[in-house]
VOFI-781304 format. One record per atom (N, C-alpha, C, O): residue in one letter; z, x, y. Coordinates in steps of 0.001 Angstrom, whole numbers, plus 500000, padded with zeros to 6 digits. Example, Ala and Ser with C-alpha at 12.3 -4.5 7.8 and 13.67 -1.06 7.14 Angstrom:
2
A507800513190494310/A507800512300495500/A507800513200496700/A508465514236496681/S507080512850497750/S507140513670498940/S507870512900500030/S508039513409501138/
***
This chain:
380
X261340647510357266/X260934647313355878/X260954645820355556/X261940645111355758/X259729645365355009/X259744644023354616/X260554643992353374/X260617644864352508/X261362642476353441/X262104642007352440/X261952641433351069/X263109641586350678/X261471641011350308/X261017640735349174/X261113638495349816/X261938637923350528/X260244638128349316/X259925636580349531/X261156635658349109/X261467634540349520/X261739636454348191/X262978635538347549/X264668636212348644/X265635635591349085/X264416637187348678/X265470637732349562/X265786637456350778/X264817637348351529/X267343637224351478/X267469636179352972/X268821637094352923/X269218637654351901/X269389637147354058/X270495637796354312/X271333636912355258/X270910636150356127/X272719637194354879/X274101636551355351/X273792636033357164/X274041635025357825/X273209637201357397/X272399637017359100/X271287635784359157/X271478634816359893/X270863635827358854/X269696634750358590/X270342633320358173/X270121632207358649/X271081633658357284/X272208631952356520/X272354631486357825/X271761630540358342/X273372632385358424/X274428632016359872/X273437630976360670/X273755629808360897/X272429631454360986/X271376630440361833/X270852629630361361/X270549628748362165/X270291629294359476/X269694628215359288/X270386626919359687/X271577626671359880/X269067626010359768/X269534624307359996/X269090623698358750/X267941623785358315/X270211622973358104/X269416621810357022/X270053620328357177/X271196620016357512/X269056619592356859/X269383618632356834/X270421617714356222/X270512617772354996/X271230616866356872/X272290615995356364/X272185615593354606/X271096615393354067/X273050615548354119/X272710615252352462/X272591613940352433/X273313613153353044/X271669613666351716/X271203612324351394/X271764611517350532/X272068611975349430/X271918610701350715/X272390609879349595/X272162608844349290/X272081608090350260/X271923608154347875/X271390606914347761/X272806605624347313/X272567604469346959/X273865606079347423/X274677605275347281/X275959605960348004/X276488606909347426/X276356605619348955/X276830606510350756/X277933607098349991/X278494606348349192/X278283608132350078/X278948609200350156/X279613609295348549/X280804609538348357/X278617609059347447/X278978609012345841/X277816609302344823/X278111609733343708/X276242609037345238/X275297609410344362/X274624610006345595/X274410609379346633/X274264611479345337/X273709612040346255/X272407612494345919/X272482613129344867/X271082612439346415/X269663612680345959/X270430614328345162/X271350615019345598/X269576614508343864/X270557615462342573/X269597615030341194/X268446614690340920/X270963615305340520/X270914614818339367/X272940614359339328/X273814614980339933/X273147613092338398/X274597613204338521/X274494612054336972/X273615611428336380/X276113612315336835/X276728611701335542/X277617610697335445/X278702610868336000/X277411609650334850/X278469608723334800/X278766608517333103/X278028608110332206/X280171608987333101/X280772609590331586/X281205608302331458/X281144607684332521/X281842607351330033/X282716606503330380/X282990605966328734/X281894605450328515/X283657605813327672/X283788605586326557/X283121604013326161/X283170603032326902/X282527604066324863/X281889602605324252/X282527601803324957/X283697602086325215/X281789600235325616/X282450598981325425/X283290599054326762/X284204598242326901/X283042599945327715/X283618599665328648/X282402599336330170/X282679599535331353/X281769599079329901/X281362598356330950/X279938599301331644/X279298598624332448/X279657600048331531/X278990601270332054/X277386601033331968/X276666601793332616/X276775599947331146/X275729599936331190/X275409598633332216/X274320598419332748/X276587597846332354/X276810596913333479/X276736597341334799/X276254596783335785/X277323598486334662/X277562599208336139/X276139599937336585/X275614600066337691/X275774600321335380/X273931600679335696/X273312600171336265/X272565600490337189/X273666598772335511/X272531597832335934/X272667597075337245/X271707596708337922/X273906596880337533/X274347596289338704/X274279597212339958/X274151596774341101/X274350598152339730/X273730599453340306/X272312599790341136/X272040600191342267/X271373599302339634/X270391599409340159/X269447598046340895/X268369598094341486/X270403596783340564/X269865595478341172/X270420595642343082/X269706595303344025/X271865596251343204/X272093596535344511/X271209597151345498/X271055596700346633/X270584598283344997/X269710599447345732/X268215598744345646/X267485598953346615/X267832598140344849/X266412597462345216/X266212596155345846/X265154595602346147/X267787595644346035/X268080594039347258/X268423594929348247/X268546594501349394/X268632596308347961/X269825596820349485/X270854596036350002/X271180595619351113/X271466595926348310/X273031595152348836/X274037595976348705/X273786596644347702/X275333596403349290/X276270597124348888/X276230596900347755/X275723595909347229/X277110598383346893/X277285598601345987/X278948599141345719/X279158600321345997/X279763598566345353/X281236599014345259/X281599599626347231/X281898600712347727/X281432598680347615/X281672598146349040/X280974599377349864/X281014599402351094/X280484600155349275/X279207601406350214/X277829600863350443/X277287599961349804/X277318601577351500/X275961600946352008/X275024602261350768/X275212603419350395/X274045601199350538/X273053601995349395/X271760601878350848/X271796601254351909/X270407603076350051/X269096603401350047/X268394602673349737/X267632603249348960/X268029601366349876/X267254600494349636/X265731601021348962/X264932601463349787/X265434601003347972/X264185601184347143/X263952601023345801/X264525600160345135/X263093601851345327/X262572601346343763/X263724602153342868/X264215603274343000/X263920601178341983/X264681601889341004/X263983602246339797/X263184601330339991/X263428602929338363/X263617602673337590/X264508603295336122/X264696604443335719/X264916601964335597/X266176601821334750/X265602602405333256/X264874601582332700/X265769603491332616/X265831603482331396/X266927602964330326/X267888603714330150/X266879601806329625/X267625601224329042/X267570601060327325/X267483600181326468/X267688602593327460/X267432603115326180/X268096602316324953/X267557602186323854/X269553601718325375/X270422601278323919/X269778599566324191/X270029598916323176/X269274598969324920/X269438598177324671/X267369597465324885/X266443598195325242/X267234595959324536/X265994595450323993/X265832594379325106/X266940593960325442/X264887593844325735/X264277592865326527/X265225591761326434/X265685591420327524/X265674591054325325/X266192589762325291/X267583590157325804/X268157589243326395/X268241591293325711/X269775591804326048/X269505591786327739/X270093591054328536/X268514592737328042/X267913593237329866/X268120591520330217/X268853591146331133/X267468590712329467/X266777589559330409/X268098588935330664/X268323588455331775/X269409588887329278/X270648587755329520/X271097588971330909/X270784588751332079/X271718589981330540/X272261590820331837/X272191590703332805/X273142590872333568/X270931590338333193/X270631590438334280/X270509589232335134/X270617589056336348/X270178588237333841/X270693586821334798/X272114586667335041/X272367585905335973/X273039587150334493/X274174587193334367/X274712587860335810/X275622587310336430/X274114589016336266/X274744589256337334/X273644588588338565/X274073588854339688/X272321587780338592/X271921587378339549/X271271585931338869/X270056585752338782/X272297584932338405/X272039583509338209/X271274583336338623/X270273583219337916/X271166583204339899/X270024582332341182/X268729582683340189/X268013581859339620/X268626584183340139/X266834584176339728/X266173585074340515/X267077585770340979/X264957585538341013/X264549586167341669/X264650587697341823/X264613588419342820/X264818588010340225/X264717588903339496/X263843590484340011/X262795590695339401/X264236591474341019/X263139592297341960/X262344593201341109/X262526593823340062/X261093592981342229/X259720593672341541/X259859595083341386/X259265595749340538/X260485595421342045/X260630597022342689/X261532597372341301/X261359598553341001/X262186596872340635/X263299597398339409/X262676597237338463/X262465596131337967/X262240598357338008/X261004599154337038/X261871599506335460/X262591600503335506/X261828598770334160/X262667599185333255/X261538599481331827/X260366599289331502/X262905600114331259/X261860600584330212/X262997600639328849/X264133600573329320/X263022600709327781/X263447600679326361/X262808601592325569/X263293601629324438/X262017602243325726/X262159603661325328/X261686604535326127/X261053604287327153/X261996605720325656/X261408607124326872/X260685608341325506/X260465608201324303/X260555609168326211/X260432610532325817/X261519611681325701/X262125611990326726/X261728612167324806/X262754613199324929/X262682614450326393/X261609614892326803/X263719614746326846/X264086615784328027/X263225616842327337/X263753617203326285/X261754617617327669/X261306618694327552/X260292617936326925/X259251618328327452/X259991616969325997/X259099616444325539/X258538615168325893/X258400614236325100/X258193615152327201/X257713614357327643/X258143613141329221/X257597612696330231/X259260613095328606/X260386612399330266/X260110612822331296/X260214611946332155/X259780613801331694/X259607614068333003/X258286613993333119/X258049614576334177/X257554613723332785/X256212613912333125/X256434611761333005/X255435611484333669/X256765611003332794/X257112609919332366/X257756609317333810/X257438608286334404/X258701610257334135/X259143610191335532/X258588610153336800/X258721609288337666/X257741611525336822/X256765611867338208/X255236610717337914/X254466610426338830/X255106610314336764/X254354609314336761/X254772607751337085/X253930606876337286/X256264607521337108/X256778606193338053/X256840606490339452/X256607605644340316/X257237608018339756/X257085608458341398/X255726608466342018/X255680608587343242/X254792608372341451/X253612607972341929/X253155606347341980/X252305605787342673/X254021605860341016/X253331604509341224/X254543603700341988/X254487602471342016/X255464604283342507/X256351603555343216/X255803603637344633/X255001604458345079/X256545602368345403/X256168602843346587/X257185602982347106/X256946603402348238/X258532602847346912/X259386604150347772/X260722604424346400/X261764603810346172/X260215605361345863/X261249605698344260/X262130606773344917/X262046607883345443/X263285605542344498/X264583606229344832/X265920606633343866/X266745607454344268/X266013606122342860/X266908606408341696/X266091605751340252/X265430604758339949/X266738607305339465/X266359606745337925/X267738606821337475/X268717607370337980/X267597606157336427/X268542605764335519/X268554605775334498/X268275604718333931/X268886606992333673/X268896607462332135/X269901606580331392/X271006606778331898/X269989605484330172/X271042605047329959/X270833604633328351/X270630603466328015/X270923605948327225/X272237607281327854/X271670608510327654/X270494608582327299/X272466609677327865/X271718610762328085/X271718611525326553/X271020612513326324/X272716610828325440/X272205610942324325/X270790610866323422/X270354611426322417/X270372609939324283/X269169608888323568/X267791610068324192/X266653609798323809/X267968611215325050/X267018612198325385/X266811613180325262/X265719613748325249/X268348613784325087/X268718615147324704/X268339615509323811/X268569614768322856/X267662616617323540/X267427617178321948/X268501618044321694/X268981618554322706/X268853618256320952/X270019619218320232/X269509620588320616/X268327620854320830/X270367621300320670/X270306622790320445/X269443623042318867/X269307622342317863/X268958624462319285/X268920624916317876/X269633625213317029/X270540625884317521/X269818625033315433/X270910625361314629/X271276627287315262/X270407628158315311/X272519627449315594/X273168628651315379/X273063628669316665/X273713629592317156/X272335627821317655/X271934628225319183/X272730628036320071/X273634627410319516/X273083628216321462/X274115628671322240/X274013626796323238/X272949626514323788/X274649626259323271/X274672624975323303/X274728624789324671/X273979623924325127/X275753625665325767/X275768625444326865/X274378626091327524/X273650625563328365/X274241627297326935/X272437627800327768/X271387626117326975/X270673625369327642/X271542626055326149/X270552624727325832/X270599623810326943/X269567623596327581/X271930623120327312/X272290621747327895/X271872622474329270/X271014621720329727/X272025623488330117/X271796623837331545/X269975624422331407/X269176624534332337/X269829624599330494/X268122624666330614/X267879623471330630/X267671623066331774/X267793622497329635/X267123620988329514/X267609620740330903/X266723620690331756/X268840620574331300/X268940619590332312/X268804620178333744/X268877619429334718/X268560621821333910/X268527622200335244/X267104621563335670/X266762621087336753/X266391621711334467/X264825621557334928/X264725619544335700/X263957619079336542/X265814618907334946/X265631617443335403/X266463617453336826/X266015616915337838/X267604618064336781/X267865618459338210/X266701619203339255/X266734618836340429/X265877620032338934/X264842620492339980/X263979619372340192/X263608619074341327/X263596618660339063/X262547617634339106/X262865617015340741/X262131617310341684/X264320615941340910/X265174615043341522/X265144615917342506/X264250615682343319/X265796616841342732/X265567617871344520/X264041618085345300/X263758618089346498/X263275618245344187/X262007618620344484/X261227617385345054/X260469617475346020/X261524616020344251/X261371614722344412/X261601613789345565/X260991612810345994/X263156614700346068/X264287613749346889/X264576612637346676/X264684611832347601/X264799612270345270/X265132611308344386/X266801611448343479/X267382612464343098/X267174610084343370/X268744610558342325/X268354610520341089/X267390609758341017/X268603610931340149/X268848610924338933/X270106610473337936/X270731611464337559/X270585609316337462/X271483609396337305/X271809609009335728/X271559607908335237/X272387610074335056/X272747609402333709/X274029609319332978/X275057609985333096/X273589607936331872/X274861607940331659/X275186608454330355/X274216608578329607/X276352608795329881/X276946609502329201/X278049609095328185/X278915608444328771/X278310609253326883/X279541609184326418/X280483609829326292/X280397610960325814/X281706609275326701/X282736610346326892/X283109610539325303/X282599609902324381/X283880611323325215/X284527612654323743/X285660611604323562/X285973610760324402/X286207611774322387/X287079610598321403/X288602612084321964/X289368612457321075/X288696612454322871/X289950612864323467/X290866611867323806/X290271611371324762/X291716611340323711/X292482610165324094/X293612610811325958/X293683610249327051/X294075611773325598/X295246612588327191/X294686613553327272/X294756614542326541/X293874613313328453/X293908614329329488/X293936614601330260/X293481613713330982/X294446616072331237/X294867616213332829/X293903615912333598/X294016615248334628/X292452616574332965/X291764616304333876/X290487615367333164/X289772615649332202/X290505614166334024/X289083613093333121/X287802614128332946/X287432614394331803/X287411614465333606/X286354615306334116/X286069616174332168/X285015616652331747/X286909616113331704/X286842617478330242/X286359616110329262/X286018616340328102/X286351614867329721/X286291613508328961/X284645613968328728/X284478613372327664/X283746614413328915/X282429614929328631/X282073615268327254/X282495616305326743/X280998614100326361/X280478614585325373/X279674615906325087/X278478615842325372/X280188617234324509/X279566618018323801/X279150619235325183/X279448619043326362/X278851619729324969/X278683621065325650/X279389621075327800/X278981620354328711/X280158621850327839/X280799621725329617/X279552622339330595/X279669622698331766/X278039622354329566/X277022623177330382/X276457621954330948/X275670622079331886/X276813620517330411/X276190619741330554/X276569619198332335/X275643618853333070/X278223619203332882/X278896619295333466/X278464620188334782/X278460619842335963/X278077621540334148/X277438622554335167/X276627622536336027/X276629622941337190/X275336621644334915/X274467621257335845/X274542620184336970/X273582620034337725/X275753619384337098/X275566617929337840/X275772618140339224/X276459619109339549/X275112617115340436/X275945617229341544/X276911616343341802/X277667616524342756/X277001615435341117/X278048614859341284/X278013614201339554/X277081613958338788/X279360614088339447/X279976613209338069/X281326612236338325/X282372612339338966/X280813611416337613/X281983610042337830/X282183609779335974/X281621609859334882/X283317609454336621/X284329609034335188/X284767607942335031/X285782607688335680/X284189606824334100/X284835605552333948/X285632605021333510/X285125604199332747/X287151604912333487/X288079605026332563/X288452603400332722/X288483603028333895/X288676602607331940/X288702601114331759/X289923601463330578/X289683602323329731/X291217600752330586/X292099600578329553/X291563599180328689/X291289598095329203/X291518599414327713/X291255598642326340/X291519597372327007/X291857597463328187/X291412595874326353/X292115594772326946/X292247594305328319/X292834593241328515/X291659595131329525/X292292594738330695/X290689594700331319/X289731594890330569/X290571594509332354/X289242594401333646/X289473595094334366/X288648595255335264/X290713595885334375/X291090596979335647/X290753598568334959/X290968599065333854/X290192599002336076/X289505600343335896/X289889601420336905/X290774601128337710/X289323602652336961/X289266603884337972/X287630604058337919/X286896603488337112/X287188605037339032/X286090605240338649/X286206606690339957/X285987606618341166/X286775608334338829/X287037609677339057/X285516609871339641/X284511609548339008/X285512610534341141/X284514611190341791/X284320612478342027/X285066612792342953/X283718613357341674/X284200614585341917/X282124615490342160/X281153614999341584/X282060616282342744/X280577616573343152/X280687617985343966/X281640618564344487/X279183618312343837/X279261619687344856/X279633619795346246/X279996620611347093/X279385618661346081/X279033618547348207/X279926617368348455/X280010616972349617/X280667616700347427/X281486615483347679/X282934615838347789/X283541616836347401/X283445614449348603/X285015614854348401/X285883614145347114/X285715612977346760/X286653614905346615/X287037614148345323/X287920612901345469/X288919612766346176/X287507612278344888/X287902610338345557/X288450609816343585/X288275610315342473/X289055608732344074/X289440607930342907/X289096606147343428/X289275605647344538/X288693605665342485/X288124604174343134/X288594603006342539/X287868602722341587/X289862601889342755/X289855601141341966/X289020600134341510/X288542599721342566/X288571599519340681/X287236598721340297/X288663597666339219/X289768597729338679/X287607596892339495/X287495595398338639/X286248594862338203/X285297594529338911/X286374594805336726/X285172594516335824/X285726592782335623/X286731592223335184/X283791592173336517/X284165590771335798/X283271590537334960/X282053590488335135/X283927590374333944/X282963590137332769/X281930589119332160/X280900589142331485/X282744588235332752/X281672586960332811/X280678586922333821/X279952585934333705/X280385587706334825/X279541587846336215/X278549589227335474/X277321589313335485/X279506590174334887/X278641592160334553/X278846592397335970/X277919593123336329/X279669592119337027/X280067593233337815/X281288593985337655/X282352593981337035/X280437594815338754/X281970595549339030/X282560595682340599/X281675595979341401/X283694595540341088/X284114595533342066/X284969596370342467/X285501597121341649/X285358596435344106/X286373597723343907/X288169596868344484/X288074596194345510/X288916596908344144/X290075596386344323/X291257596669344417/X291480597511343548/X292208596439345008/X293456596821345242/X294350597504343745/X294397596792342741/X294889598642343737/X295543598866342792/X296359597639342061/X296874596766342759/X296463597606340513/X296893596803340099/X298411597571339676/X298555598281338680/X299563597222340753/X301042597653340470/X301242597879338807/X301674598994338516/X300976596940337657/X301365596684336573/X300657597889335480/X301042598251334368/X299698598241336147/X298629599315335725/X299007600152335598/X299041600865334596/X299621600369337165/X300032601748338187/X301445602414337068/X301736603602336932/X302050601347336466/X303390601471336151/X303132602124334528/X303899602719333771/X301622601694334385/X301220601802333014/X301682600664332140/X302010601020331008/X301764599612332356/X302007597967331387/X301107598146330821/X300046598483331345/X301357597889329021/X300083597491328679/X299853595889328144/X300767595218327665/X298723595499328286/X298566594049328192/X299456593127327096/X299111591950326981/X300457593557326378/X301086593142325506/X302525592694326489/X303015591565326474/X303029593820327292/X304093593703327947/X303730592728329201/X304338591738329607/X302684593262329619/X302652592196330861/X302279590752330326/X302014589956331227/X302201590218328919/X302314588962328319/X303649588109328782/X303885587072329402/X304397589177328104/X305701589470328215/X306178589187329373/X306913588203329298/X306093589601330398/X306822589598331764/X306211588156331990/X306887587135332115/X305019588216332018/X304149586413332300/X305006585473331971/X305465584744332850/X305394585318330552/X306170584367329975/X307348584465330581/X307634583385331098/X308308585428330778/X309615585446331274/X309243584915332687/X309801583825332813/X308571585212333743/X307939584638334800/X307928582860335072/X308429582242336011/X307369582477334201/X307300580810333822/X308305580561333149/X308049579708332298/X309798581063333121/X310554580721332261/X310930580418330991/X311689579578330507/X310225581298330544/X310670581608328543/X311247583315329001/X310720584409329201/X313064582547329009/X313426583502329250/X314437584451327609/X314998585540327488/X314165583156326590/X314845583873325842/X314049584767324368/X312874584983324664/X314276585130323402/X313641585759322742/X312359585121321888/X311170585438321875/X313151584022321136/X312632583060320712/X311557582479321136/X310482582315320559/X311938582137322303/X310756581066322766/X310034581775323204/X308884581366323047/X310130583289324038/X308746584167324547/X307850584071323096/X306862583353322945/X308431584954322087/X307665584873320418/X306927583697320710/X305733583831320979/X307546582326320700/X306769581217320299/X305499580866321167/X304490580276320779/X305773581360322435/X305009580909323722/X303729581683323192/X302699581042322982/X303786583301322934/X303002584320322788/X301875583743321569/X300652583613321619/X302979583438320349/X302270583456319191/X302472584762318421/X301691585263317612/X303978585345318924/X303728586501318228/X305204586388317470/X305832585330317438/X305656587587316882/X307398587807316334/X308192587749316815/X308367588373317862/X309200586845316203/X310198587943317325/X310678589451317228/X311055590120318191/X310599589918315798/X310544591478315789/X309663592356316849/X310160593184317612/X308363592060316776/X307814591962317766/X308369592155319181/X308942593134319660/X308079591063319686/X308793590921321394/X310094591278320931/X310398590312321631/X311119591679320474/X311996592420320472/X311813593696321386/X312256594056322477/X310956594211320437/X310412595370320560/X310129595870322375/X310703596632323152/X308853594898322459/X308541595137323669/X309508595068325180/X309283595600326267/X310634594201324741/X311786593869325453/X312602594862325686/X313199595039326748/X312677595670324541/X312778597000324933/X312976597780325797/X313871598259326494/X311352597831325500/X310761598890326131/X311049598453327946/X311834598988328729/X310472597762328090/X310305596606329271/X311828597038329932/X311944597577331033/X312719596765329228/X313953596954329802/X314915598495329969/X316045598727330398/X314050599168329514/X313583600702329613/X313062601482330771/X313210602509331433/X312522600636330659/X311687600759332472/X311812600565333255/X311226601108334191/X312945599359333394/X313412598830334603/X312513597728334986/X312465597685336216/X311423596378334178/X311176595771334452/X311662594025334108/X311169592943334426/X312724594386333402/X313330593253333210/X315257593589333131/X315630594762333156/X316004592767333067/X317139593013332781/X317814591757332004/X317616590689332583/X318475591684330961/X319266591348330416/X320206590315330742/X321316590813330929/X320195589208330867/X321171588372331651/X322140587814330455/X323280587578330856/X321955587601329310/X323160587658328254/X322582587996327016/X321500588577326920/X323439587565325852/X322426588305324478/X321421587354324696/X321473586226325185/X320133588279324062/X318905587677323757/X318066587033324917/X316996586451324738/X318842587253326433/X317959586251327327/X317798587537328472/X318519588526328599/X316733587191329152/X316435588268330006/X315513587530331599/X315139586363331723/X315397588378332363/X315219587624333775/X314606589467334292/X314939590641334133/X313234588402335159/X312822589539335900/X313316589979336683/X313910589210337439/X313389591994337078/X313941592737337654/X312977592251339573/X312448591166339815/X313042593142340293/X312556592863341979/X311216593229341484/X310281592432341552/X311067594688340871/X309837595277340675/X309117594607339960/X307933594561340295/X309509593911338830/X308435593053338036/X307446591748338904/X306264591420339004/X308811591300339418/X308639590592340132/X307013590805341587/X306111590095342031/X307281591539341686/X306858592243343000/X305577592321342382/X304694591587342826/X305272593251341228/X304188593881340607/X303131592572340056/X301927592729339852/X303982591083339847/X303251590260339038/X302117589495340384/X300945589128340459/X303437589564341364/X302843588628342739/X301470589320342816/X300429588695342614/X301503590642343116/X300401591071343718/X299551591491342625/X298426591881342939/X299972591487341014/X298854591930340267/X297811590386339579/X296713590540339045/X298330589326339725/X297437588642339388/X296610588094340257/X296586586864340211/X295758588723341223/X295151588187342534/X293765588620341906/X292767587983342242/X293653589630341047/X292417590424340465/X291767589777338973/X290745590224338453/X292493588763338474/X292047588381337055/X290636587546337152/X290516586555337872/X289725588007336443/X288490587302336426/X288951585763335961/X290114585421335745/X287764584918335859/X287801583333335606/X286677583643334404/X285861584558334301/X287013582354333428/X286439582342332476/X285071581664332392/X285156580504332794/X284038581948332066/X282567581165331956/X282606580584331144/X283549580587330353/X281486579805331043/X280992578870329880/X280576580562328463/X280728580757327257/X280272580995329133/X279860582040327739/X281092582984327466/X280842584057326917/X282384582693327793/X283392583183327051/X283403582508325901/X282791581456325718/X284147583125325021/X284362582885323972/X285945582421323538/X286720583007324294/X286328581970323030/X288044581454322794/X288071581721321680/X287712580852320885/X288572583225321109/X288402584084319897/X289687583326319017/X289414582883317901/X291178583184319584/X292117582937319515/X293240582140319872/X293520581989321061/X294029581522318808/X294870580212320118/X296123580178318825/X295962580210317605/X297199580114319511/X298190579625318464/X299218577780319085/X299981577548320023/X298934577344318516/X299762576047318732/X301459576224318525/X302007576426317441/X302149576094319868/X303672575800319387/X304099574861319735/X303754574354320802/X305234574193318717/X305722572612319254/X307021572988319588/X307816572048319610/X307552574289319904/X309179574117319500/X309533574216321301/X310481573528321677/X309158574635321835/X309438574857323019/X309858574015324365/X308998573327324914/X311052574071324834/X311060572926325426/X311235573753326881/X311336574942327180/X311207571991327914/X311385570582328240/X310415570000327221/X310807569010326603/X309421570395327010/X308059569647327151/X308619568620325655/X309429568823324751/X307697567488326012/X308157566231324827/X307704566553323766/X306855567439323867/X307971566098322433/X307728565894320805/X305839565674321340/X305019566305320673/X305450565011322213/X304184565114321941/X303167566101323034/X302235565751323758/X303569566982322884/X303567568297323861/X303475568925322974/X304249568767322029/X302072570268322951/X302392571331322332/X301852572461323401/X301186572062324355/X302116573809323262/X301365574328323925/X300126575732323560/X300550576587322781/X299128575866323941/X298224576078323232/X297988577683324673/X297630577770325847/X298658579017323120/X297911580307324105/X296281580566323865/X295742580082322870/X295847581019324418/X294527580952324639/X293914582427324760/X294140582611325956/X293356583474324369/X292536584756324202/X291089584840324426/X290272584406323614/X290782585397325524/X289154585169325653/X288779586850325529/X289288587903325912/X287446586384324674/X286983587989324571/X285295588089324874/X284562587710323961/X284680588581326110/X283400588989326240/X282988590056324815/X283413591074324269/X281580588774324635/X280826590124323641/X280540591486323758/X280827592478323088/X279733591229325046/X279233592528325498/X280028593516325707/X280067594517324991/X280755593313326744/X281794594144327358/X283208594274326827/X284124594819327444/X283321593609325379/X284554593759324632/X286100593674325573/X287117594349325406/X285837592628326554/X286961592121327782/X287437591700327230/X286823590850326585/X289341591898326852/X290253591038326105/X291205590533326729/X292150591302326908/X291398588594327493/X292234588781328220/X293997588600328026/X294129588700326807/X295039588440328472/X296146588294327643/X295820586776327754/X294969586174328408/X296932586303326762/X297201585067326532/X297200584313327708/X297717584758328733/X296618583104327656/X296884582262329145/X297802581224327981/X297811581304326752/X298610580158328976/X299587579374328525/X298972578283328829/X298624578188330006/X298640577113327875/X298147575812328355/X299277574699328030/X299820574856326937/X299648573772328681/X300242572823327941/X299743571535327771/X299591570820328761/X299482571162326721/X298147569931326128/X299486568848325254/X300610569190324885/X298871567639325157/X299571566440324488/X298514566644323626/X297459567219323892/X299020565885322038/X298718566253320654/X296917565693320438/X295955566146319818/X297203564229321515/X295678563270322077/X294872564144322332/X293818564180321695/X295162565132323381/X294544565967324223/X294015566849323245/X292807566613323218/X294301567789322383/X293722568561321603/X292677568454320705/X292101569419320202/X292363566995320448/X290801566747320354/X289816566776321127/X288654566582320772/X290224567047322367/X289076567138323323/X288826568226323314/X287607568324323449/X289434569486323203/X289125570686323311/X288121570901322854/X287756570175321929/X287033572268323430/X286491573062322368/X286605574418322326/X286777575262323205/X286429574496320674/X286742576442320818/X285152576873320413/X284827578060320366/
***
């Protein structure tokens, strides 16, 4: 008895051969459709883009060998004059590739995008990843009263068949949900878990507020689930992948590891950390605390304190990763103190706060020490 055209049996599986899974960025974006979730202001449209300048030079990409071909970038949130600084930003030199196809607006998912799509796959000559950025800016809503997860796995199964059918990636990006703790990043997904259903692979960008140190959660059908440390330089719009940062690991947040910095260079007592910082001493009280809570500092008489082995340990090897500042940083912040000694009556010292526009990079205080002459030369 013949079988019906769609019907194959467990016997038949056992013997098929298919081919190795493809991938356009080695063993993390796999020809699909896939998601990169990651909250405002953290770096993600950088990572797009740097993304898609790697795969059309065929330069590694977060130290994996990429698919060398055409990309094109939908760069939905953002306008030509933003594309043009970005992008010199991560390739100064110039020589800007032909093959990286962008665009600033699209068509909505069902109304039009895909037909928008298979019309760049024809005019490419070897189209290998798109880049939705974001997948807000395509989605149409459900219908009022309508079932949200059948909505999100219809719209998007069909852009997933498109990409298989294609042997092309698809990749978009996403905003993660105003959830602050959770077990698993993966639930960090704006608005329907149908959206989730459909992916073959999804990555999670989790960047702590203030810092350049990141994760970047891997998880996929056919992938193995990986965790990646990255370093965002902000003055460059890359991203890199890098040694765990101990101070991270411990959970410091950029206030405390000020803190330990200063005790480090010897402002070991209450007072003068406050003064060094620019902050209270109620304040660094506070954090001294905590700090000493943890076991990263200890107490050497009232009010004075000295780093523990671990602080110690954690500072050596965590400042090897701090970006350098460009001419297009900005010096948001600075407090002048004179009280602090050795340094002479004409000595002050000047903390310093740099904050990227784009990428809302906040770094801690750096410590300068300037003569009173000297502080006219500056500029902020």
């Amino acid at each position: 008895k013949k079988a019906p055209a769609w019907l194959f049996s467990a016997a038949e599986l056992e013997t098929m051969i298919f081919p190795n899974i493809a991938f356009i960025l080695d063993g993390i974006i796999p020809v699909g459709l896939s998601q990169l979730i990651a909250k405002p202001k953290m770096g993600k449209s950088f990572f797009a883009l740097d993304l898609a300048l790697a795969i059309t030079k065929g330069n590694d990409f977060l130290d994996r060998k990429v698919e060398q071909g055409d990309v094109l970038y939908f760069a939905l949130e953002d306008h030509k004059r933003r594309l043009q600084k970005r992008t010199r930003q991560i390739s100064p030199a110039g020589g800007f590739p032909s093959n990286l196809h962008m665009a600033t607006t699209s068509e909505e998912l069902g109304g039009g995008l895909e037909e928008q799509i298979n019309d760049w796959i024809a005019y490419a000559d070897r189209p290998h990843l798109v880049i939705i950025d974001t997948l807000g800016r395509v989605m149409a809503e459900a219908k009022p009263g309508g079932d949200e997860y059948a909505h999100a796995t219809k719209v998007l199964g069909k852009l997933q068949r498109l990409a298989l059918d294609k042997n092309i990636a698809i990749l978009v990006i996403h905003h993660a949900n105003k959830r602050e703790a959770v077990a698993d990043p993966f639930e960090l997904t704006l608005g329907s878990q149908g959206i989730n259903g459909v992916m073959d692979a999804i990555f999670v960008l989790d960047r702590e507020r203030m810092t350049n140190q990141a994760r970047l959660y891997i998880t996929g059908r056919d992938l193995e689930e990986d965790t990646l440390n990255l370093i965002f330089y902000s003055e460059k719009g890359l991203w890199k992948t890098t040694t765990p940062d101990k101070l991270n690991q411990l959970g410091v947040s950029p206030e405390r590891r000020a803190v330990l910095e200063a005790i480090g260079k010897g402002y070991t007592k209450t007072g003068k950390i406050a003064g060094a910082l620019g902050m209270s001493k109620p304040a660094v009280s506070n954090l001294l605390k905590k700090l000493e809570e943890d076991g990263l500092i200890q107490k050497v008489k009232r009010g004075e304190y000295d780093l523990t082995s671990l602080a110690r340990e954690a500072l050596e090897n965590g400042n090897t990763s701090a970006p350098t500042l460009s001419e297009d940083d900005h010096l948001n912040t600075f407090e002048l103190d004179t009280s602090n000694e050795p340094m002479g009556e004409d000595t002050v010292q000047l903390a310093v706060t740099s904050v990227d526009d784009d990428s809302a990079v906040v770094s801690p205080p750096t410590l300068i020490d300037v003569t009173h002459t000297s502080i006219e030369d500056l500029e902020f």
